[in-house]
C-alpha positions as CSV (number, residue, x, y, z in Angstrom):
1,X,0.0,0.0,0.0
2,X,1.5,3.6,-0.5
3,X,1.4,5.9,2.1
4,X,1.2,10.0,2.2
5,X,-1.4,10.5,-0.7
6,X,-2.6,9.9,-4.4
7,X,-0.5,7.3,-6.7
8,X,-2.3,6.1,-9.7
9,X,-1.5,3.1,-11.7
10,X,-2.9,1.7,-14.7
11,X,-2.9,-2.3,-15.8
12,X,-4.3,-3.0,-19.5
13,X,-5.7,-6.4,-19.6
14,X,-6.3,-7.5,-23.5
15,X,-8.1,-10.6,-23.3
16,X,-8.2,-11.5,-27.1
17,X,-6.0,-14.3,-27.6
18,X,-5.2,-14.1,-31.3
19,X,-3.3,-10.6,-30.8
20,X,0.3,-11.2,-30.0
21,X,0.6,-7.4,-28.7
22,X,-1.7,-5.1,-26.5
23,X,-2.1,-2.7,-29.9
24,X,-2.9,0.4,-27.3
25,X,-0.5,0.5,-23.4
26,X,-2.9,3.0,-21.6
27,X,-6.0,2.1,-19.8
28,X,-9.0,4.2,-21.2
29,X,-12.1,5.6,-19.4
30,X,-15.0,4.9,-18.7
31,X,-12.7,1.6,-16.5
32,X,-13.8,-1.7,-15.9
33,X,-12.4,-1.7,-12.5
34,X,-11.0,1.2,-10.0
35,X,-9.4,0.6,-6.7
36,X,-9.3,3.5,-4.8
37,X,-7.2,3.5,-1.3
38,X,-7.4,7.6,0.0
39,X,-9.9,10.4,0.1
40,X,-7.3,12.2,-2.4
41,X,-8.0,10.1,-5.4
42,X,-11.5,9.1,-4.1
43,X,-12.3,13.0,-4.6
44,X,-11.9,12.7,-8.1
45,X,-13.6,9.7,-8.6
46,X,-16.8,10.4,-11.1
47,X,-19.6,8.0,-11.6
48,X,-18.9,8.1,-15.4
49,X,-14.9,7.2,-14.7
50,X,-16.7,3.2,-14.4
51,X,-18.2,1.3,-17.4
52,X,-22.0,0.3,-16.7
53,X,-23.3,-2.8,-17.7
54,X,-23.0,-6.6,-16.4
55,X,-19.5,-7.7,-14.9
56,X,-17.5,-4.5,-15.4
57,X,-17.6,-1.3,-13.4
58,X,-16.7,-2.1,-10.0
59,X,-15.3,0.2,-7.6
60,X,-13.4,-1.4,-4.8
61,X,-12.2,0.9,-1.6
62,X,-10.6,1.0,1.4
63,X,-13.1,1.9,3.6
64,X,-10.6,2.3,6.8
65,X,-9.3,4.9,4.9
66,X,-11.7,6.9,2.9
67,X,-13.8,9.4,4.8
68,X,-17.1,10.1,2.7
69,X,-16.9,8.9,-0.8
70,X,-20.2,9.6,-2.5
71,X,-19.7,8.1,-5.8
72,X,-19.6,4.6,-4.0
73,X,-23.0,4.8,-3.5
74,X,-23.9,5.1,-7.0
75,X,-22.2,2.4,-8.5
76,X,-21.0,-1.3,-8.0
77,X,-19.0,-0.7,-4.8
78,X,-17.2,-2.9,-2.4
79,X,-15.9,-1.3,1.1
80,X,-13.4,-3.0,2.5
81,X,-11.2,-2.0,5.6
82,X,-8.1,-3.4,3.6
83,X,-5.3,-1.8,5.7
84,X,-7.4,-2.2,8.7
85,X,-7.9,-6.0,7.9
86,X,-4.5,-6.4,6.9
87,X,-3.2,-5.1,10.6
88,X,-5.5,-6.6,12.7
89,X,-5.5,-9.9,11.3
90,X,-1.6,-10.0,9.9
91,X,0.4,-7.8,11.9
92,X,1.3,-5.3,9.0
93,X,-0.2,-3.1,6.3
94,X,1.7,-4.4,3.4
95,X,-0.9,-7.9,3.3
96,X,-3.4,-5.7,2.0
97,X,-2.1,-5.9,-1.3
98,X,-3.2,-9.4,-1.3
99,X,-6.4,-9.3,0.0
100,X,-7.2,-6.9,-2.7
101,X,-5.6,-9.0,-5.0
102,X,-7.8,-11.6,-3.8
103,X,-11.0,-9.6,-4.4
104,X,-9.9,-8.7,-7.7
105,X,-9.8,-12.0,-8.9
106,X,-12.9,-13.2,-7.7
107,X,-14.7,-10.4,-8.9
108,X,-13.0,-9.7,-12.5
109,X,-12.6,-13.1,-13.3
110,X,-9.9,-12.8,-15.9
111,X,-7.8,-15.3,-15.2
112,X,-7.9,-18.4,-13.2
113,X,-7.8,-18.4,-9.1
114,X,-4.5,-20.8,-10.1
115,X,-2.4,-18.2,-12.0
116,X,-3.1,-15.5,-9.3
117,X,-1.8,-18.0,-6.6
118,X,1.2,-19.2,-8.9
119,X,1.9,-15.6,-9.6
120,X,1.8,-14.7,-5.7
121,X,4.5,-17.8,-5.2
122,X,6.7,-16.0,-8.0
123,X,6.8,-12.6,-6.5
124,X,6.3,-12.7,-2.9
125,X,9.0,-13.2,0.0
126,X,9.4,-17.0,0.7
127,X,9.0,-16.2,4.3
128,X,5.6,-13.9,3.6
129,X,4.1,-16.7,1.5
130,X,1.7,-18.5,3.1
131,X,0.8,-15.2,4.8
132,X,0.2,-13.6,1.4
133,X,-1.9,-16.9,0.5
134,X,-4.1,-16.4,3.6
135,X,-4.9,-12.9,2.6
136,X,-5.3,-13.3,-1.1
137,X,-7.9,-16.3,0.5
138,X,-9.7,-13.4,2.6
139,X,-9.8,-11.3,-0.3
140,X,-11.3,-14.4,-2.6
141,X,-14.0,-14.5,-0.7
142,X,-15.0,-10.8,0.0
143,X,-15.0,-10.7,-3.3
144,X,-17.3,-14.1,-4.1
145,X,-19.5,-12.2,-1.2
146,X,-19.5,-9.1,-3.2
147,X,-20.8,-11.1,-6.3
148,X,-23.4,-13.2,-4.4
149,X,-24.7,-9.8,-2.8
150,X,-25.2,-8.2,-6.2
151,X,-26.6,-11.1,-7.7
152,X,-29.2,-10.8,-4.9
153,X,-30.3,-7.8,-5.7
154,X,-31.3,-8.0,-9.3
């Protein structure tokens, strides 16, 4: 997690299997997915920033973090105390980059639950791993909630 205010970063995801090349390296708005993590960049969060439509436009957030954050409410939004989560179950901050990684998974479903766990194992510390497992596991199934919840409610 970064600390002391706004740090954006962009991930391009081209799931088309017949192009060798992502043909275009920035992310374009409206997104499929935001994370948000302060009140800084959740200020200039705008409903229209998300897609609309069925399994795109989510908004996940740290809810430990963010104060008010209005354009949750009006979107496909998951609140999660990550850092709080993170520290109270794990001892340290830094864990909440795998429980979000977690809930990303579930909910975006772009690749399988078995590359996100193999990719953990390639870039983690050996002595965080099975740490890192357990709170990519939390995150899996905040996110599986998530889904279930909005499924619910059509």
């Amino acid at each position: 997690m970064v600390k002391g205010g706004k740090c954006w970063a962009e991930v391009v995801v081209d799931l088309d299997r017949d192009q060798d090349l992502i043909d275009y390296p920035k992310a374009l708005e409206p997104y499929d997915f935001l994370i948000i993590l302060s009140d800084e960049a959740a200020s200039e969060v705008k409903k229209n920033h998300l897609k609309k439509g069925d399994n795109t436009g989510y908004l996940l957030w740290d809810s430990a973090a963010i104060g008010k954050f209005r354009t949750a409410k009006r979107v496909k939004s998951l609140a999660l105390p990550v850092q709080k989560i993170s520290l109270e179950k794990f001892g340290k901050t830094v864990f909440g980059n795998s429980i979000l990684f977690g809930v990303f998974t579930a909910i975006a479903q772009i690749f399988s639950e078995e590359s996100a766990i193999e990719t953990i194992k390639k870039f983690v510390p050996k002595n965080t791993l099975e740490i890192n497992l357990e709170a990519f596991e939390l995150g899996k199934k905040e996110g599986i909630e998530f889904l279930n919840k909005l499924k619910e409610e059509d």
